[in-house]
MARZAVEX-860624 format. One record per residue (C-alpha): x, y, z. Coordinates in steps of 0.1 Angstrom, whole numbers. Last residue first. Example, Ala and Ser with C-alpha at 12.3 -4.5 7.8 and 13.67 -1.06 7.14 Angstrom:
BEGIN
SITE, 137, -11, 71 $
SITE, 123, -45, 78 $
END
This chain:
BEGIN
SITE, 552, -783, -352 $
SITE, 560, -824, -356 $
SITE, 544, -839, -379 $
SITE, 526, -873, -385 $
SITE, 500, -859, -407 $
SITE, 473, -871, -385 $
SITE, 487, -871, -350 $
SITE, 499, -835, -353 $
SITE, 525, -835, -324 $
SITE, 533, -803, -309 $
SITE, 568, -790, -297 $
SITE, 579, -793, -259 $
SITE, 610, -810, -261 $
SITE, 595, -843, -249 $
SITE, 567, -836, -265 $
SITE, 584, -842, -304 $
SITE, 605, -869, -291 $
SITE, 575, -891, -279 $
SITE, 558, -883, -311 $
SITE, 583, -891, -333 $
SITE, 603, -876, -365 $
SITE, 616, -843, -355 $
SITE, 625, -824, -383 $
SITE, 599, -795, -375 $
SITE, 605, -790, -337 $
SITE, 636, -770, -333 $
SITE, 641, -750, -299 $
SITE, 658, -725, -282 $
SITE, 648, -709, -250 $
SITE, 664, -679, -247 $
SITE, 666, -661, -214 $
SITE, 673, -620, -214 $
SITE, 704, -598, -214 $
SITE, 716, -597, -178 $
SITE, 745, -572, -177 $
SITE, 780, -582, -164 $
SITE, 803, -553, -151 $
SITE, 843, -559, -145 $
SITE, 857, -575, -179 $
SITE, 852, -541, -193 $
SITE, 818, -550, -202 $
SITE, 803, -580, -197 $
SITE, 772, -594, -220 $
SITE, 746, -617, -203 $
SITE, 727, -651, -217 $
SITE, 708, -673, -198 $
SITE, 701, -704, -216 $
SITE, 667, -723, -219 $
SITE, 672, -755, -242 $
SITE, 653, -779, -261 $
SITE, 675, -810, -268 $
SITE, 689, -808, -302 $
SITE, 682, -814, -339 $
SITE, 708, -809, -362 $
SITE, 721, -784, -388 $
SITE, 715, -746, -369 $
SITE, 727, -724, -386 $
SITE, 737, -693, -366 $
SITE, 738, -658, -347 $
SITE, 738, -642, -318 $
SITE, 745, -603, -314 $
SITE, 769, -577, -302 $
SITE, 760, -543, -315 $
SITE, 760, -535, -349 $
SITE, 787, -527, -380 $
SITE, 823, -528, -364 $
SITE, 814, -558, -350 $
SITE, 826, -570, -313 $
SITE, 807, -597, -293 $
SITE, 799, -624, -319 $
SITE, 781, -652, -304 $
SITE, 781, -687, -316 $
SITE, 750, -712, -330 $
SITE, 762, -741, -346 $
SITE, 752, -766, -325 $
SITE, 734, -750, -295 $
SITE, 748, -727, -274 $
SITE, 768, -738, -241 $
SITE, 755, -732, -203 $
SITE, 752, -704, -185 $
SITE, 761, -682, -214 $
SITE, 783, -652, -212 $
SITE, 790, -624, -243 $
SITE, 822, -602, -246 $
SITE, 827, -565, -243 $
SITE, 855, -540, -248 $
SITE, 851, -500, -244 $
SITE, 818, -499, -226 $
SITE, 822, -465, -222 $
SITE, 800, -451, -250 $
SITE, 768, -475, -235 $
SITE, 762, -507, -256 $
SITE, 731, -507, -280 $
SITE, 705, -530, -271 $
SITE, 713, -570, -282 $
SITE, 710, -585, -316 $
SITE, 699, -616, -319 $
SITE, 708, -617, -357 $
SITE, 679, -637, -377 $
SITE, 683, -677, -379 $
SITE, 700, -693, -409 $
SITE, 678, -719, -419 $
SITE, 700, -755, -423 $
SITE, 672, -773, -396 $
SITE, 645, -751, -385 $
SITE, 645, -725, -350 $
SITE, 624, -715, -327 $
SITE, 638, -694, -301 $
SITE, 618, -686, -271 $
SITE, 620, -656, -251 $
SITE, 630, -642, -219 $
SITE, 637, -605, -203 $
SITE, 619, -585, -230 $
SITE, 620, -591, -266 $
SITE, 632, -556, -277 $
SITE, 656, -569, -302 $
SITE, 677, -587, -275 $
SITE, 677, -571, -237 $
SITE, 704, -552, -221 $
SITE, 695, -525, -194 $
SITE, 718, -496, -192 $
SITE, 719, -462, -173 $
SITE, 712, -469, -137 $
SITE, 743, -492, -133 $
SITE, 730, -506, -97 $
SITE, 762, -517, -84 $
SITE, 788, -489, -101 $
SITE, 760, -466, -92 $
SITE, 762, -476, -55 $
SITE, 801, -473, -57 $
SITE, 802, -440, -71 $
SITE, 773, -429, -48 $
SITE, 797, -440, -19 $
SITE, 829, -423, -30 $
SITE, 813, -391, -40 $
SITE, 800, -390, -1 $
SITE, 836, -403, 7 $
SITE, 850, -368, -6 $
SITE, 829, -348, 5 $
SITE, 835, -362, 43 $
SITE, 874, -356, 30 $
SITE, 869, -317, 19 $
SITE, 847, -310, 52 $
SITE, 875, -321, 72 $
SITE, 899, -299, 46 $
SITE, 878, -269, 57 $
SITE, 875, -277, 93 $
SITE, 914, -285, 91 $
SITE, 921, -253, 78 $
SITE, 910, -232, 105 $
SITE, 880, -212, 97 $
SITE, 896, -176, 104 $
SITE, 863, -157, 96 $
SITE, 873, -139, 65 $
SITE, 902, -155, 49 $
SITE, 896, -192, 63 $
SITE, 856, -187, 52 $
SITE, 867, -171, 19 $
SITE, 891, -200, 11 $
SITE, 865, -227, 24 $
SITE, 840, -210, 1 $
SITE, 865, -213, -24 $
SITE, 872, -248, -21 $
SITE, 838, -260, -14 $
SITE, 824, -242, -46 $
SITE, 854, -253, -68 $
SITE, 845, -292, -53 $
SITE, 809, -289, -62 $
SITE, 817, -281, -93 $
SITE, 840, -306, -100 $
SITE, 810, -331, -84 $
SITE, 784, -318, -104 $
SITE, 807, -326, -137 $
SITE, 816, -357, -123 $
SITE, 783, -371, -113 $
SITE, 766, -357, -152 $
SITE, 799, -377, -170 $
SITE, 788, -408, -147 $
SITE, 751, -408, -156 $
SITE, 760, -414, -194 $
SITE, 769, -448, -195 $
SITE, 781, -477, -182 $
SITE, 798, -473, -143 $
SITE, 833, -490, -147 $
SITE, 859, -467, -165 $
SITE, 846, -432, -158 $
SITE, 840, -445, -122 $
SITE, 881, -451, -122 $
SITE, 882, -413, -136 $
SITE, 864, -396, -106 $
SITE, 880, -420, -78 $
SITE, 913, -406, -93 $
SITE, 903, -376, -100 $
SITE, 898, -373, -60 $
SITE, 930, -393, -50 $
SITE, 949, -366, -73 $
SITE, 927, -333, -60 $
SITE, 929, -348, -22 $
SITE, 972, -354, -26 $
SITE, 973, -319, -39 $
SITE, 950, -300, -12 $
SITE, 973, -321, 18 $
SITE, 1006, -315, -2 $
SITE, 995, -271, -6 $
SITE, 988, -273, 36 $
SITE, 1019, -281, 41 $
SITE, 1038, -312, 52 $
SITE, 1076, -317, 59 $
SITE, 1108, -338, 61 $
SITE, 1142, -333, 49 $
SITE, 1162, -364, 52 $
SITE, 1199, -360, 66 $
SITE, 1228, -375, 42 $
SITE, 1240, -341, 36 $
SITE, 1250, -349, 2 $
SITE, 1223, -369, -11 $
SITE, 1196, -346, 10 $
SITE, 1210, -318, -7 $
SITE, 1210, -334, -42 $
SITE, 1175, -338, -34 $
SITE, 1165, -304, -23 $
SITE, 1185, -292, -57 $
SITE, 1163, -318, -77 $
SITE, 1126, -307, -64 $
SITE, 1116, -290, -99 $
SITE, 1129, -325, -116 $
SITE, 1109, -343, -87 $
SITE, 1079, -324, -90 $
SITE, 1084, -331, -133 $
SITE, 1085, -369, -119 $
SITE, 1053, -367, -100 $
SITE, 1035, -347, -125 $
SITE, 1043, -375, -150 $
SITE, 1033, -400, -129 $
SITE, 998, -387, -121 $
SITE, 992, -386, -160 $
SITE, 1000, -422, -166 $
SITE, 978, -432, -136 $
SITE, 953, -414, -153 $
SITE, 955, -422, -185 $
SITE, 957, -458, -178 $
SITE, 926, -459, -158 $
SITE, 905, -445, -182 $
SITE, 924, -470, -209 $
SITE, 905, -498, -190 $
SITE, 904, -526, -207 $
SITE, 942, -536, -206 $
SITE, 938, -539, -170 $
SITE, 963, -563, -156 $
SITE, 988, -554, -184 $
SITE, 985, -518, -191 $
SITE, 976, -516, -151 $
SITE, 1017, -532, -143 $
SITE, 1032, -502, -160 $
SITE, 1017, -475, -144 $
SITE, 1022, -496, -111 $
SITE, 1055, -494, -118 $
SITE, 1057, -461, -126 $
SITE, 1034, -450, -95 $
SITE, 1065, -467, -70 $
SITE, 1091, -451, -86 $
SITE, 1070, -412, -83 $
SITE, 1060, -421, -46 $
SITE, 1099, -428, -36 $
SITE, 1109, -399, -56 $
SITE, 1081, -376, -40 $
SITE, 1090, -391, -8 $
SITE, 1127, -378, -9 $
SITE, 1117, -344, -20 $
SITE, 1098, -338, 10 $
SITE, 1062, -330, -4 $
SITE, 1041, -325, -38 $
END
């Protein structure tokens, strides 16, 4: 992993970090795992590294020095790191097929560079040049599937991008229930632009479906078009669709009636 010294340094300084993502991302257990996992092997490098430490205590003179092995080691842990924070913030299934082609890819590149260094004398800065412009290639689509999110597109029972929402007085309205969250998609929550209408609420985690709108509505209100979107992760928002609801039935005059867009039957005196 390095000098000795560094390793420590790196291995206190991962810990707290460690310990500051449970609290700053508590939705991302990908993230968790990893950084977790990274300071683990730091620590068992330093155990393995304790006699070059002790050393360096009782010497007082720092031992410094870079191999080819820290340069590979420091690429692999920066790689799965990339790997595992798109785990945690691209929905769906399109991430598992970029990782697995991207492992691959790096076992092909690493032992065609080892072949290449072996046979032809490549120079191991070619190969690990190559390595790092790899690298930011997996990077880039990472971060252009993280804006795009090819896999998932939310909508509510199939209704398309907006609907309307009639609604009568003390009826309990059917679930709204939006398309099936990806696997990763470990915590989610729902977003209005502005607020539902009396007695109508959200509710973002069930055990039993996936996160829906729901409610009773028990008095008339202005007719309303609301956007509504569902976050994952607290990191990616999804567009869901725009419900306009709207309750015409108990409404008792004419001017009322049209003004939230219902019709007026001017013989019976009802409003439909």
């Amino acid at each position: 992993m390095g000098p000795a010294v560094i390793t420590l340094f790196a291995a206190s300084i991962l810990s707290l970090i460690s310990g500051y993502i449970v609290y700053s991302l508590p939705k991302l257990p990908g993230m968790w795992v990893y950084c977790w996992t990274i300071t683990i092997v730091m620590w068992t490098s330093c155990w393995r590294q304790r006699n070059e430490l002790s050393e360096s205590i009782q010497t007082k003179q720092l031992v410094l020095y870079w191999h080819r092995e820290n340069s590979l080691s420091t690429y692999i842990f920066m790689f799965l790191g990339v790997l595992a924070l798109g785990m945690s913030v691209i929905m769906g299934n399109s991430i598992i097929t970029l990782s697995i082609v991207c492992v691959g890819l790096f076992f092909i590149l690493g032992i065609a560079g080892m072949l290449l260094n072996k046979k032809f004398k490549i120079s191991f800065s070619i190969i690990f040049t190559t390595l790092i412009l790899f690298f930011i290639c997996v990077c880039i689509i990472i971060g252009i599937l993280f804006i795009i999110q090819p896999d998932y597109a939310c909508s509510f029972n199939d209704y398309g991008s907006s609907y309307l929402l009639s609604v009568t007085l003390n009826e309990t309205i059917p679930k709204q229930v939006i398309s099936e969250l990806p696997w990763n998609c470990w915590s989610s929550s729902f977003e209005f632009s502005s607020q539902l209408p009396p007695g109508f609420y959200g509710v973002s985690n069930s055990d039993t479906s996936s996160p829906y709108i729901e409610g009773t509505p028990i008095k008339n209100f202005p007719t309303t078009t609301i956007n509504v979107y569902i976050t994952c992760v607290n990191f990616v928002k999804f567009y869901c669709a725009s419900i306009t609801f709207q309750t015409c039935s108990n409404r008792t005059s004419e001017i009322d009636c049209k003004q939230n867009n219902c019709q007026w039957n001017s013989s019976l005196l009802y409003c439909h």
